[in-house]
CHARMM-style PDB file with segment names, atoms N, HN, CA, C and O in Angstrom:
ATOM      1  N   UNK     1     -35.569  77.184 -29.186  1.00  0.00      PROA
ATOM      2  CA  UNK     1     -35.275  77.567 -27.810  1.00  0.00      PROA
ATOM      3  C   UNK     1     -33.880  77.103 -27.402  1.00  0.00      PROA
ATOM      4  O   UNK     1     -33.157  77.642 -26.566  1.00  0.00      PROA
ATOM      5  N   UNK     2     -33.580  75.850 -28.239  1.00  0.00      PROA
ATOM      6  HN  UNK     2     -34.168  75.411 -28.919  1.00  0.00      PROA
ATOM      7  CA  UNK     2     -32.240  75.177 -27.543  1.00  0.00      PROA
ATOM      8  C   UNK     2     -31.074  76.274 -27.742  1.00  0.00      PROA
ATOM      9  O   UNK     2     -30.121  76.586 -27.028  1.00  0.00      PROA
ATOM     10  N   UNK     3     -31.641  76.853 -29.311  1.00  0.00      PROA
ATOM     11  HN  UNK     3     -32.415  76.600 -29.891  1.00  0.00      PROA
ATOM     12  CA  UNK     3     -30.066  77.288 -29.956  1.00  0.00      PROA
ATOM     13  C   UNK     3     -30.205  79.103 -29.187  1.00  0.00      PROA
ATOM     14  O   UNK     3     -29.257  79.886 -29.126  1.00  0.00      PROA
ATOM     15  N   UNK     4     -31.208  79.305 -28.836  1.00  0.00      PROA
ATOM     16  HN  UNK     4     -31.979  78.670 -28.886  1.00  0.00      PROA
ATOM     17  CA  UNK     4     -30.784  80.479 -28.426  1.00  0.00      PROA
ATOM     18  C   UNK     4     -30.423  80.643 -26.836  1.00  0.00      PROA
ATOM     19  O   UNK     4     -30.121  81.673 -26.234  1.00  0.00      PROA
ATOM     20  N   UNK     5     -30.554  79.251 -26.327  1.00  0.00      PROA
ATOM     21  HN  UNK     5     -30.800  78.414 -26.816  1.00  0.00      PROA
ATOM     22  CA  UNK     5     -29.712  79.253 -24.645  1.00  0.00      PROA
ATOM     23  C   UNK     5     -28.299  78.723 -24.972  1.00  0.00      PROA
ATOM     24  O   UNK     5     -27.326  78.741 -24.218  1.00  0.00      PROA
ATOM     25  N   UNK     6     -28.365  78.235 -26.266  1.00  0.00      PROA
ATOM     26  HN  UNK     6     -29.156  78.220 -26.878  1.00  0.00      PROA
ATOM     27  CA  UNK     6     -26.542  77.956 -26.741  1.00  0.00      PROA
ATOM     28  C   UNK     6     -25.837  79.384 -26.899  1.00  0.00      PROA
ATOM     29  O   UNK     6     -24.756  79.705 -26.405  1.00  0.00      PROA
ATOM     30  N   UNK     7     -26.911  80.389 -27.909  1.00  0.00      PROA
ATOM     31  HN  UNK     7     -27.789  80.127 -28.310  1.00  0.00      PROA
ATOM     32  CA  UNK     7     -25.675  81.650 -28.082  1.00  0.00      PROA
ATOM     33  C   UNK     7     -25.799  82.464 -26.553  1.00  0.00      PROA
ATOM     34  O   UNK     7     -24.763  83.036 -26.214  1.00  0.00      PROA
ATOM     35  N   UNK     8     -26.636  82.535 -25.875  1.00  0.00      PROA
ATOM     36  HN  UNK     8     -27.478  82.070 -26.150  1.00  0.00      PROA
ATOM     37  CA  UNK     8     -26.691  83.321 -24.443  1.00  0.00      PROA
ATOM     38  C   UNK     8     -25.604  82.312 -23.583  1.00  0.00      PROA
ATOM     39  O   UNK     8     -25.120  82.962 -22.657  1.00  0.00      PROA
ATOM     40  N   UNK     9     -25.159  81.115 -23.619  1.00  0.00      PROA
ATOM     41  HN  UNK     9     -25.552  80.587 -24.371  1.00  0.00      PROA
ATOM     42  CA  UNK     9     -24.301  80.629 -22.417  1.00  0.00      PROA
ATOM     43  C   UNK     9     -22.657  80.685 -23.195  1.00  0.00      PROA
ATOM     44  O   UNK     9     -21.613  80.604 -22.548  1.00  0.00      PROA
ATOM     45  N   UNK    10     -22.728  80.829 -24.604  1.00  0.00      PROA
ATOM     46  HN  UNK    10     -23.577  80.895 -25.129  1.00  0.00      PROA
ATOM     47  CA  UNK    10     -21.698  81.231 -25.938  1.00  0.00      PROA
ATOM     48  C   UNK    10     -21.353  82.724 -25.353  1.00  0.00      PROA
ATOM     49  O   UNK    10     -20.309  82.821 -24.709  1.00  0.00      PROA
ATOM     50  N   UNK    11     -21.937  83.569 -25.485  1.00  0.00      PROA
ATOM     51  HN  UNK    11     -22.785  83.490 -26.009  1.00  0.00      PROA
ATOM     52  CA  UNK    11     -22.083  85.027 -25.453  1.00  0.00      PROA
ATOM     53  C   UNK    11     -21.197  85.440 -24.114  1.00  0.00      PROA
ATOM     54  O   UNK    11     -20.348  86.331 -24.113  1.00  0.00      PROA
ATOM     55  N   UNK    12     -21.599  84.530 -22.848  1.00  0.00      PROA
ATOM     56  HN  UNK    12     -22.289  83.806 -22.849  1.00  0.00      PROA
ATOM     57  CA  UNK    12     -21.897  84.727 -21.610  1.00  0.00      PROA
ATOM     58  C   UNK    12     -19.744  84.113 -21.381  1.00  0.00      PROA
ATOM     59  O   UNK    12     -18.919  84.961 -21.044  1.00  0.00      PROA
ATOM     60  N   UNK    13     -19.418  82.969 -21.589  1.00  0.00      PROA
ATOM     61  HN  UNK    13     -20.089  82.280 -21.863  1.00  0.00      PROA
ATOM     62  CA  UNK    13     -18.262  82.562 -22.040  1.00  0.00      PROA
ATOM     63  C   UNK    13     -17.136  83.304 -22.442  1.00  0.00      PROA
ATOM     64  O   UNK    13     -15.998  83.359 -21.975  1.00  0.00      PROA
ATOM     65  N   UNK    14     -17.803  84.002 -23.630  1.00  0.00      PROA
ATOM     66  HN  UNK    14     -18.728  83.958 -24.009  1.00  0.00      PROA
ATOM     67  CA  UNK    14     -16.997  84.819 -24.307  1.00  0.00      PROA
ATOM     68  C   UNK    14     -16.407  86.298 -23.517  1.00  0.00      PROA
ATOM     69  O   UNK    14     -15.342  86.915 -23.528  1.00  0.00      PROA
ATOM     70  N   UNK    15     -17.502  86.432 -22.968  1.00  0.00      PROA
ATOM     71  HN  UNK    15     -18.367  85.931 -22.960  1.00  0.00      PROA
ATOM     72  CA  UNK    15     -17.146  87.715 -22.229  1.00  0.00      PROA
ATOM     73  C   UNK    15     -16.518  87.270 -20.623  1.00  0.00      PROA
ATOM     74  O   UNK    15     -15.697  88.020 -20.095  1.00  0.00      PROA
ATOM     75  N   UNK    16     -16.854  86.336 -20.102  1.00  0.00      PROA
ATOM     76  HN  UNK    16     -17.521  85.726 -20.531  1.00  0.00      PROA
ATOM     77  CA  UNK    16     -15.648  85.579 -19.208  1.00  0.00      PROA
ATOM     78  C   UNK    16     -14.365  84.937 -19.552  1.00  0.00      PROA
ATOM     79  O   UNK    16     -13.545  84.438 -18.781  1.00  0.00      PROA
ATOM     80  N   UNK    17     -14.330  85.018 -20.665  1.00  0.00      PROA
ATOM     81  HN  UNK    17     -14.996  85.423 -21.292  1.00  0.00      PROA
ATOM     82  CA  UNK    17     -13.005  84.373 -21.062  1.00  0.00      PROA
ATOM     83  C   UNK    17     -12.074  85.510 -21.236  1.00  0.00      PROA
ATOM     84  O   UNK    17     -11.086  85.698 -20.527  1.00  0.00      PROA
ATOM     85  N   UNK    18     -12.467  86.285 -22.264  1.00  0.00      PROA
ATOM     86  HN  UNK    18     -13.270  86.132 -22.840  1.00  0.00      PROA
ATOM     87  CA  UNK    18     -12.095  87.903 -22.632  1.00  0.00      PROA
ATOM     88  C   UNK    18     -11.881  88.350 -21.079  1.00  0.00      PROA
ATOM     89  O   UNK    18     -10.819  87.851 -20.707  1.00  0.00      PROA
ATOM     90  N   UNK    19     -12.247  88.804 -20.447  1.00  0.00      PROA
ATOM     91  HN  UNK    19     -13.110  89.210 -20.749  1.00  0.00      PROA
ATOM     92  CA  UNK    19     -12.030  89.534 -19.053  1.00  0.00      PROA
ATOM     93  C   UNK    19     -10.892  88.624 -17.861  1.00  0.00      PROA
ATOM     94  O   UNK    19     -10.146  89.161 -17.042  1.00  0.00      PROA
ATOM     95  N   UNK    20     -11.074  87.105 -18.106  1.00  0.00      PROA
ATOM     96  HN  UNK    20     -11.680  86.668 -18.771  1.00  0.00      PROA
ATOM     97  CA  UNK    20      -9.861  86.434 -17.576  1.00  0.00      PROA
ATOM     98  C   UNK    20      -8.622  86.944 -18.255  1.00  0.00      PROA
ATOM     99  O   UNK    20      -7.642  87.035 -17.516  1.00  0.00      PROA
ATOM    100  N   UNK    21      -8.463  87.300 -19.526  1.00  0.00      PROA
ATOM    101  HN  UNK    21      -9.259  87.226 -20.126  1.00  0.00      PROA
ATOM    102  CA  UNK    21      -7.439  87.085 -20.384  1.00  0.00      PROA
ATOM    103  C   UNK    21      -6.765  88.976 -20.139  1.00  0.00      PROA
ATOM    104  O   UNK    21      -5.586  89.281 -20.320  1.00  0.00      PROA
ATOM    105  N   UNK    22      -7.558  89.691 -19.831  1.00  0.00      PROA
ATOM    106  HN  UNK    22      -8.516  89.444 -19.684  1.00  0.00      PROA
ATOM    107  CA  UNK    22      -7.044  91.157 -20.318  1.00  0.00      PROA
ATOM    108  C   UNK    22      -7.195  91.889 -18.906  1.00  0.00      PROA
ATOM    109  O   UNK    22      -6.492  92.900 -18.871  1.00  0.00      PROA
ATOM    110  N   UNK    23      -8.016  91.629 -17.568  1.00  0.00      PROA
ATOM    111  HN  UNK    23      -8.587  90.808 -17.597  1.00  0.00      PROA
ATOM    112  CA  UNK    23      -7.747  91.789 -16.657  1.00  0.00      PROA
ATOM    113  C   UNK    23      -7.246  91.172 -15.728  1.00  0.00      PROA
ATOM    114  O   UNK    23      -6.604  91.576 -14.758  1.00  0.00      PROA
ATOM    115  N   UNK    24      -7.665  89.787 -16.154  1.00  0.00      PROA
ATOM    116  HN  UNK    24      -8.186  89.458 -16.941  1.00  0.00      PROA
ATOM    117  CA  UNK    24      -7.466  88.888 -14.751  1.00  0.00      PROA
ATOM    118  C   UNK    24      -8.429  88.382 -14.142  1.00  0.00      PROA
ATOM    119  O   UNK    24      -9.603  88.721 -14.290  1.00  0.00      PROA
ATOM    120  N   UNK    25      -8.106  87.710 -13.562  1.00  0.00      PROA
ATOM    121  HN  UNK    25      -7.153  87.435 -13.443  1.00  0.00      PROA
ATOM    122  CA  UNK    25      -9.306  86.960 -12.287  1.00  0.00      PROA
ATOM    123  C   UNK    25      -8.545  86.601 -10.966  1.00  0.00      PROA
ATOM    124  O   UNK    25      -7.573  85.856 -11.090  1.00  0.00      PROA
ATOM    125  N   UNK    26      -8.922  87.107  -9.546  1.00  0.00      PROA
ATOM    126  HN  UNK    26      -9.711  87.712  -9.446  1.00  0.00      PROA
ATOM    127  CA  UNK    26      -8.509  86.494  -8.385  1.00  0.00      PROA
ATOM    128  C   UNK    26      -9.513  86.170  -7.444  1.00  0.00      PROA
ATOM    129  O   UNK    26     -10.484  86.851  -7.113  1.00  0.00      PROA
ATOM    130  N   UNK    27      -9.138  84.961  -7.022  1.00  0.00      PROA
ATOM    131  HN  UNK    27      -8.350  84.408  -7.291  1.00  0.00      PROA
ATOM    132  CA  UNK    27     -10.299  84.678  -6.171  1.00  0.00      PROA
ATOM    133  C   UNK    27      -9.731  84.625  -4.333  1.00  0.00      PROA
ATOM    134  O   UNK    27      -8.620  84.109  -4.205  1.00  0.00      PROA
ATOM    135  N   UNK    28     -10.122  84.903  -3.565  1.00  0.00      PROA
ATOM    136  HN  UNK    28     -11.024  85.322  -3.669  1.00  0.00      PROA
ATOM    137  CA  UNK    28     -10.325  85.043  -2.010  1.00  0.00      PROA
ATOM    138  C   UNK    28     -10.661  83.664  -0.999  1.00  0.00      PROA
ATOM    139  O   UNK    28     -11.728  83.070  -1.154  1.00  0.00      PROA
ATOM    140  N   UNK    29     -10.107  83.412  -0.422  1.00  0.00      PROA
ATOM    141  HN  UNK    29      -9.240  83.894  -0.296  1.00  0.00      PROA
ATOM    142  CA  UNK    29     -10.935  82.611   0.536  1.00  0.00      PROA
ATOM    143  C   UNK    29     -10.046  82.529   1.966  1.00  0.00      PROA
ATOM    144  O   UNK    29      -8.821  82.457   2.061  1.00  0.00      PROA
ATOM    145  N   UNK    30     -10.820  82.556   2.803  1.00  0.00      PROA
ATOM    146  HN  UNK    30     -11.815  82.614   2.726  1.00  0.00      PROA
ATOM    147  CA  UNK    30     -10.334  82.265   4.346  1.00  0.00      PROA
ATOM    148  C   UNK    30     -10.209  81.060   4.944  1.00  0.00      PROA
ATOM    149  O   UNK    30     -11.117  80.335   5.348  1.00  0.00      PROA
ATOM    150  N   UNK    31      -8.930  80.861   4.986  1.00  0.00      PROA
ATOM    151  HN  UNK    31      -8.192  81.451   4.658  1.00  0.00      PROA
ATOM    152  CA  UNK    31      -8.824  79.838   5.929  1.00  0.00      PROA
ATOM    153  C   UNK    31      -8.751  79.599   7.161  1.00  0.00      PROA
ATOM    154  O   UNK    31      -7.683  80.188   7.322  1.00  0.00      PROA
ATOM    155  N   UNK    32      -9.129  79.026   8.699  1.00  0.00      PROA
ATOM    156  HN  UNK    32      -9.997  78.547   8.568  1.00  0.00      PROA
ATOM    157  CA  UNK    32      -8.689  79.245   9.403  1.00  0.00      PROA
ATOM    158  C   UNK    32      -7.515  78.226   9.931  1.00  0.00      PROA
ATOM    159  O   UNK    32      -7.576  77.018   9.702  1.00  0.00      PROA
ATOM    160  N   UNK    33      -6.378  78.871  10.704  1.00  0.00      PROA
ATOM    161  HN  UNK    33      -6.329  79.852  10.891  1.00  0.00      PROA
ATOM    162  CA  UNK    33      -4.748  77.960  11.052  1.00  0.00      PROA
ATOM    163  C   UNK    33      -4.920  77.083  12.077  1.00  0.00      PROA
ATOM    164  O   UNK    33      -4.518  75.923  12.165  1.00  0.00      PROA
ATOM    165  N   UNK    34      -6.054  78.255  13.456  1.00  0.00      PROA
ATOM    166  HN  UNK    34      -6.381  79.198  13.385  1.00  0.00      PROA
ATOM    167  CA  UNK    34      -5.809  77.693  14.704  1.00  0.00      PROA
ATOM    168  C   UNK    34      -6.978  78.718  15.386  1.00  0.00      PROA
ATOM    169  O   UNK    34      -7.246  79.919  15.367  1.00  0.00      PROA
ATOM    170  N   UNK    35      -7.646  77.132  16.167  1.00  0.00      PROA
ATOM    171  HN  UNK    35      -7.429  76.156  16.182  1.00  0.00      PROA
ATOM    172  CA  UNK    35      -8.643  77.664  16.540  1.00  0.00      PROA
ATOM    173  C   UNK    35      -8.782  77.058  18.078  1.00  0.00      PROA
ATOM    174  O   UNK    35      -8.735  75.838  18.234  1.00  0.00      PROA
ATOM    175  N   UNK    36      -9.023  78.301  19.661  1.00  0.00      PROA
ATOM    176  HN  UNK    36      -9.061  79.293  19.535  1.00  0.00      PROA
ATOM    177  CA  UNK    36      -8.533  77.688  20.311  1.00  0.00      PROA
ATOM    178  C   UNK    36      -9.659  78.611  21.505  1.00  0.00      PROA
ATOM    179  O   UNK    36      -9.386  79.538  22.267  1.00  0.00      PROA
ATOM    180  N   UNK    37     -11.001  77.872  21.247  1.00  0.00      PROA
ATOM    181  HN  UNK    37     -11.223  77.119  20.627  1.00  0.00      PROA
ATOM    182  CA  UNK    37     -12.221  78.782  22.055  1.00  0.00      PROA
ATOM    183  C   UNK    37     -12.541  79.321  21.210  1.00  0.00      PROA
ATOM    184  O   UNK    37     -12.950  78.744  20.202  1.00  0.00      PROA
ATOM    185  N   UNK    38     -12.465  80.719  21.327  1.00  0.00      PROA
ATOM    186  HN  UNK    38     -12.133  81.187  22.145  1.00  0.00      PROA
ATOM    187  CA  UNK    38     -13.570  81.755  20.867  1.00  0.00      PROA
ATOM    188  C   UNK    38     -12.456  82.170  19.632  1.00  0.00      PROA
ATOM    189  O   UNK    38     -12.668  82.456  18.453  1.00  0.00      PROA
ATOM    190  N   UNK    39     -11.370  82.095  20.292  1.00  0.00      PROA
ATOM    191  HN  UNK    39     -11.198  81.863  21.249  1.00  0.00      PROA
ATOM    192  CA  UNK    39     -10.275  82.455  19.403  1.00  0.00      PROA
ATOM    193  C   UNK    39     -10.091  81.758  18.066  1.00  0.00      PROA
ATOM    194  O   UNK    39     -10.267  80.542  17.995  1.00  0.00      PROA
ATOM    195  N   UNK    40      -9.735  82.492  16.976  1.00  0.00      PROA
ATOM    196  HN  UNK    40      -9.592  83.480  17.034  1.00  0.00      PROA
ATOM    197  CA  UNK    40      -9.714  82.419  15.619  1.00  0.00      PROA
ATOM    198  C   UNK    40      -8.375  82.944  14.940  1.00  0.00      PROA
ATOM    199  O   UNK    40      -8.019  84.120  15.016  1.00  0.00      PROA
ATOM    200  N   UNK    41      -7.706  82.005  14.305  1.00  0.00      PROA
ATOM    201  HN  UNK    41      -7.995  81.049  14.243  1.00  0.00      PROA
ATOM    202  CA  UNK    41      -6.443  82.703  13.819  1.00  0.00      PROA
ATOM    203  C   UNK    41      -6.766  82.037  12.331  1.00  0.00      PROA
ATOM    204  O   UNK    41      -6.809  80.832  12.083  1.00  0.00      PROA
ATOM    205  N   UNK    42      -7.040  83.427  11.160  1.00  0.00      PROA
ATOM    206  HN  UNK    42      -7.005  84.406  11.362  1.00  0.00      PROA
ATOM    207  CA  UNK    42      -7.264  82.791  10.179  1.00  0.00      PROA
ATOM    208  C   UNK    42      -5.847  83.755   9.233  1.00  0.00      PROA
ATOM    209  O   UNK    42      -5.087  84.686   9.501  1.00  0.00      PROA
ATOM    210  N   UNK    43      -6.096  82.897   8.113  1.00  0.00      PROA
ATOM    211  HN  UNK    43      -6.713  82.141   7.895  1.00  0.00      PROA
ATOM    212  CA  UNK    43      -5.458  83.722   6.961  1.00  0.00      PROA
ATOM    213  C   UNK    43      -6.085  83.782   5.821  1.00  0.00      PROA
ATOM    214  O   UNK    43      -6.990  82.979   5.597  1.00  0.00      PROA
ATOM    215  N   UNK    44      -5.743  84.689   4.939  1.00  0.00      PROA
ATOM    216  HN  UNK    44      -5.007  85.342   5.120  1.00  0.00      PROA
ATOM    217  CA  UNK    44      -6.644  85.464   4.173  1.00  0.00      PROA
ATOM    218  C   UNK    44      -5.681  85.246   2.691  1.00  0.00      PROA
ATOM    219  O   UNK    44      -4.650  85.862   2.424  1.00  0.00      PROA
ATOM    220  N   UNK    45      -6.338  84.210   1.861  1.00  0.00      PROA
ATOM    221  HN  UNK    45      -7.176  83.709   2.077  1.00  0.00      PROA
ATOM    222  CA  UNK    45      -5.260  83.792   0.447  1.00  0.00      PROA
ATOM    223  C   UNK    45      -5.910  84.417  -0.836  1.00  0.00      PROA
ATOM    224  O   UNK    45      -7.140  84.396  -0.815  1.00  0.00      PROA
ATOM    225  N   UNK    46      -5.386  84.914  -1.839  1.00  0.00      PROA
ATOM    226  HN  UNK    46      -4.386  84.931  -1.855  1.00  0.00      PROA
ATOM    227  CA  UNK    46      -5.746  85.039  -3.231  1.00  0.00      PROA
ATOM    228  C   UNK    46      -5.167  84.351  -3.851  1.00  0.00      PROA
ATOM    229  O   UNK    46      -3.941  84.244  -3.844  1.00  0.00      PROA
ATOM    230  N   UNK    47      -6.205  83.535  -4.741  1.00  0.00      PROA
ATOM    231  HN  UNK    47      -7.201  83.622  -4.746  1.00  0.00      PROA
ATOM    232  CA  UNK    47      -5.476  83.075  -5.595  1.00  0.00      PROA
ATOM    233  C   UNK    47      -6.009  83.327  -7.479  1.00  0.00      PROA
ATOM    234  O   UNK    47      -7.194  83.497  -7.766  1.00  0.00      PROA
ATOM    235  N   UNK    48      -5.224  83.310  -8.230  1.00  0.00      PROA
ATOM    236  HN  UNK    48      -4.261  83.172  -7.997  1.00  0.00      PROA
ATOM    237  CA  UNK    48      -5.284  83.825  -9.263  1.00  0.00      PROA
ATOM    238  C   UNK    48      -6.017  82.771 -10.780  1.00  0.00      PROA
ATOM    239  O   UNK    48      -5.558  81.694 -11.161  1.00  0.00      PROA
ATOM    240  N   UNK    49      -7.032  83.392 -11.286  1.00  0.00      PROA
ATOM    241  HN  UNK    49      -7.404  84.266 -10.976  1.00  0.00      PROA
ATOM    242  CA  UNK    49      -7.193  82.404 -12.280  1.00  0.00      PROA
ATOM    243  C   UNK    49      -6.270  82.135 -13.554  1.00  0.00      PROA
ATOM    244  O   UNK    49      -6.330  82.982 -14.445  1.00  0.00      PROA
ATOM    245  N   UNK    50      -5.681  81.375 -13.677  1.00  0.00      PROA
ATOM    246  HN  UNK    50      -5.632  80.686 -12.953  1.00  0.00      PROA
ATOM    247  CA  UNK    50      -4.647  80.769 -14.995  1.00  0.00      PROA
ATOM    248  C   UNK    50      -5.198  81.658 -16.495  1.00  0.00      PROA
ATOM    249  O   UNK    50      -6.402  81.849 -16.662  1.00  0.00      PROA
ATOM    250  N   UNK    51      -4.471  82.002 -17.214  1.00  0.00      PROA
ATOM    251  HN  UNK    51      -3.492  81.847 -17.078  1.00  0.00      PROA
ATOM    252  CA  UNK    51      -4.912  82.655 -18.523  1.00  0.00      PROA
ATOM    253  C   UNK    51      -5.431  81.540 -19.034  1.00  0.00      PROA
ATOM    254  O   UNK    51      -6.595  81.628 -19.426  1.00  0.00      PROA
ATOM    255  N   UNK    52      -4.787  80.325 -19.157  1.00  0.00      PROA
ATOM    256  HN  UNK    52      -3.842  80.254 -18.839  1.00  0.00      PROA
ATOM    257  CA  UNK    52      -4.961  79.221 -20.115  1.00  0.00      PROA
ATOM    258  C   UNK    52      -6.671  78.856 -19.940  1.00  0.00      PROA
ATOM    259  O   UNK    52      -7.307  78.284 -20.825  1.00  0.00      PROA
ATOM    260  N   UNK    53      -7.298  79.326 -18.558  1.00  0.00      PROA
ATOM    261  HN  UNK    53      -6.781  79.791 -17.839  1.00  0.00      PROA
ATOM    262  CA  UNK    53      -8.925  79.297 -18.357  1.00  0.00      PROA
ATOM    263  C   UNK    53      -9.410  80.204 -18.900  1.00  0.00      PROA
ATOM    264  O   UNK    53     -10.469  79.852 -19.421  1.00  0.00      PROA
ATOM    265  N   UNK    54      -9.108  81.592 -19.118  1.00  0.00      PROA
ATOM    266  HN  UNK    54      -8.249  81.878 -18.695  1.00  0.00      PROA
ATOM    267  CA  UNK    54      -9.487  82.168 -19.765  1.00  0.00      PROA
ATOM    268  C   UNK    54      -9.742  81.545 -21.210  1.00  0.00      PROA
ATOM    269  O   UNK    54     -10.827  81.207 -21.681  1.00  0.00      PROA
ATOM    270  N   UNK    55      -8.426  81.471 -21.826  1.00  0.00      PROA
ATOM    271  HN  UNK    55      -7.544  81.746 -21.443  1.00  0.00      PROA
ATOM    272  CA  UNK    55      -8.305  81.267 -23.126  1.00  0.00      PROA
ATOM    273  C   UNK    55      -9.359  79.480 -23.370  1.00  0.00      PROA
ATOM    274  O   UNK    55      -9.792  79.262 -24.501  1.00  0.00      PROA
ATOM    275  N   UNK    56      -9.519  78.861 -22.711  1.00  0.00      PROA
ATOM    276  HN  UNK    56      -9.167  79.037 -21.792  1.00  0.00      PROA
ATOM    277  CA  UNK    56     -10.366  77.800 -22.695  1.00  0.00      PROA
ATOM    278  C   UNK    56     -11.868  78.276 -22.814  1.00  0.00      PROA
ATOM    279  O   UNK    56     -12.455  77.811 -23.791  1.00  0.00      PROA
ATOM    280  N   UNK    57     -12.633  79.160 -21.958  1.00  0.00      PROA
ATOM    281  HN  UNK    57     -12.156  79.538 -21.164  1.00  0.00      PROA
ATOM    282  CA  UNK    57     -13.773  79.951 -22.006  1.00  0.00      PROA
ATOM    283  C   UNK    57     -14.080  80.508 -22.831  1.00  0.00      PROA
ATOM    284  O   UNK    57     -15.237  80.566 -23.247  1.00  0.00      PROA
ATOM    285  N   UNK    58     -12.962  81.162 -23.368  1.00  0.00      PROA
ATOM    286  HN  UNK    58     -12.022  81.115 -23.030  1.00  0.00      PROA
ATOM    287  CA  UNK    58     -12.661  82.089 -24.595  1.00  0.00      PROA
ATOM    288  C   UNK    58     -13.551  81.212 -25.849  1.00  0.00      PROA
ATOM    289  O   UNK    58     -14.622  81.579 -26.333  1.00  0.00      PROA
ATOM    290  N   UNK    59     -12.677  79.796 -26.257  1.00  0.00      PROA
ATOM    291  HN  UNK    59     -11.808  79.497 -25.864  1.00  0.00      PROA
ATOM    292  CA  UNK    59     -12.581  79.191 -27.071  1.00  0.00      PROA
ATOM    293  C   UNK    59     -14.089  78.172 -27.412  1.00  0.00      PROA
ATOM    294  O   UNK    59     -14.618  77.811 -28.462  1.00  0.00      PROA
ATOM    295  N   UNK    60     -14.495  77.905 -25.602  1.00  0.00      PROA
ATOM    296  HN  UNK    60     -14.065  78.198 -24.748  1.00  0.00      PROA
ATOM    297  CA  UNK    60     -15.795  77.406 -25.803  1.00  0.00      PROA
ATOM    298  C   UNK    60     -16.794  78.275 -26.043  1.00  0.00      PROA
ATOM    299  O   UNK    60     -17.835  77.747 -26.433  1.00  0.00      PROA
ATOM    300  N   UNK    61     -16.796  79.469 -25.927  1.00  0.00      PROA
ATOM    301  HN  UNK    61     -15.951  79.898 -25.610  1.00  0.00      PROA
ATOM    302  CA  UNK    61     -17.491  80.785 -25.975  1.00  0.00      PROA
ATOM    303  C   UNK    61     -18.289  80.322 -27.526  1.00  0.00      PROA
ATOM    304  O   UNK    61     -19.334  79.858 -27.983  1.00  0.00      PROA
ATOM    305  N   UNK    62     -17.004  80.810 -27.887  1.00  0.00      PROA
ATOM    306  HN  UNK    62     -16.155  81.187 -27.516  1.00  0.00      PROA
ATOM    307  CA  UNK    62     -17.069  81.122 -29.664  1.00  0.00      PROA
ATOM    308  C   UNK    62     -17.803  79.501 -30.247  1.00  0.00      PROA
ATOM    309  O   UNK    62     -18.886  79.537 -30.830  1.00  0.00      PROA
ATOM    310  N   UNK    63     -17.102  78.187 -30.019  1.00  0.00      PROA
ATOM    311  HN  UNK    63     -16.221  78.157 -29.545  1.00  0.00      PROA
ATOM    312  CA  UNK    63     -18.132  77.136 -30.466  1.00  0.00      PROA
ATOM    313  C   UNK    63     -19.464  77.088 -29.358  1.00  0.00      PROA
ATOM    314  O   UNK    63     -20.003  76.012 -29.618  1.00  0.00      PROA
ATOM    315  N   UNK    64     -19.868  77.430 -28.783  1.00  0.00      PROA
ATOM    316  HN  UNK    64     -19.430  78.304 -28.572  1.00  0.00      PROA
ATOM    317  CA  UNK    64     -21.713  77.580 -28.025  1.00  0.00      PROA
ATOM    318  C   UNK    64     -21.720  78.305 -29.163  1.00  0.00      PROA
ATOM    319  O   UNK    64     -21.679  77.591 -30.164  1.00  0.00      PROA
ATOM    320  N   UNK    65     -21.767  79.787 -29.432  1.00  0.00      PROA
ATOM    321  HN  UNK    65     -21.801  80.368 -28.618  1.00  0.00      PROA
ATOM    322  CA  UNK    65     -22.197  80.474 -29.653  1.00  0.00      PROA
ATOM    323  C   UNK    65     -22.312  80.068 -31.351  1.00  0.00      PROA
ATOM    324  O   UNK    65     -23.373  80.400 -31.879  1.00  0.00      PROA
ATOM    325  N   UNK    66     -21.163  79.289 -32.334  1.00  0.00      PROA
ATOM    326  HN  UNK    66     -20.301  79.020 -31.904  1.00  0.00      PROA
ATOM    327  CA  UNK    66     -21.320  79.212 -33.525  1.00  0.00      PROA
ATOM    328  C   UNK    66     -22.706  78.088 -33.564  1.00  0.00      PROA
ATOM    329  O   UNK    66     -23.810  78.317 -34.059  1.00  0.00      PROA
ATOM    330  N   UNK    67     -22.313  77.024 -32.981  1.00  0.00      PROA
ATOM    331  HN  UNK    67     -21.417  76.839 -32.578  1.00  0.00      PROA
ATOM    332  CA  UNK    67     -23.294  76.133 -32.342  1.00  0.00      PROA
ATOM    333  C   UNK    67     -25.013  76.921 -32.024  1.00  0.00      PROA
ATOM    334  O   UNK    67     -26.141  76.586 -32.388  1.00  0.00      PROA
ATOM    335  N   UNK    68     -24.722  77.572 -31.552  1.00  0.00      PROA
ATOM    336  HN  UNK    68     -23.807  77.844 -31.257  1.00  0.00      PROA
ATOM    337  CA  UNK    68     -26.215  78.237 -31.627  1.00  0.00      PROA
ATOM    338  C   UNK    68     -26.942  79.450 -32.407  1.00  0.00      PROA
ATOM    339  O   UNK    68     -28.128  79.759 -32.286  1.00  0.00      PROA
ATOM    340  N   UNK    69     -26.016  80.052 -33.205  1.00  0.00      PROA
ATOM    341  HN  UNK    69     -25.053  79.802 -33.303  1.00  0.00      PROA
ATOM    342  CA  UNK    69     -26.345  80.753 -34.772  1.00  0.00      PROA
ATOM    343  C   UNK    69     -26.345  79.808 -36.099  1.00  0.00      PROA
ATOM    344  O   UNK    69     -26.669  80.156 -37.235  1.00  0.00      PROA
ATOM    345  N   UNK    70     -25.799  78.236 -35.573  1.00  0.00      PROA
ATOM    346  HN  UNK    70     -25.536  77.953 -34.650  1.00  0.00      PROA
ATOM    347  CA  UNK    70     -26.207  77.714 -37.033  1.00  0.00      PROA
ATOM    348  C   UNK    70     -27.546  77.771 -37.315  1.00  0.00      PROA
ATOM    349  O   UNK    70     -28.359  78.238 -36.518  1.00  0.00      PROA
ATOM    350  N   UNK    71     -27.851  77.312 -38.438  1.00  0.00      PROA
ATOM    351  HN  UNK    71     -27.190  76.932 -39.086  1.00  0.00      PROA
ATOM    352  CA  UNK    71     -29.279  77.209 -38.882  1.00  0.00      PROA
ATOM    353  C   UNK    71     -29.423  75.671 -39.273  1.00  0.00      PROA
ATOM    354  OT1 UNK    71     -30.498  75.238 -39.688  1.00  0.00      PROA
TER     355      UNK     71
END
């Protein structure tokens, strides 16, 4: 049971790492500046995930996953 939640979180890695690396990743979040009553002055940031996370995901991908096809 262990080694086959190693290649499913391996598997799972791999294909998040791969998709950081060849599309990208950006992430969203709202901040607000100034808030004054009802009133709300926010701003709206993306920020981008680093390849080097990809390529880290990438890399743990592949050892889960060898890790959980050994025998």
């Amino acid at each position: 049971m262990k080694k086959i939640v190693l290649a499913v979180a391996g598997s799972a890695l791999i294909g998040l790492g791969g998709y950081i690396l060849v599309r990208g990743l950006s992430l969203t979040s709202n901040e607000t500046v100034f808030q004054l009553g009802d009133f709300k002055a926010q701003v709206q940031t993306e920020k981008r995930v680093p390849a080097w996370a990809g390529a880290a995901a990438l890399a743990s991908g592949v050892a889960l996953l060898a890790l959980g096809l050994r025998k």
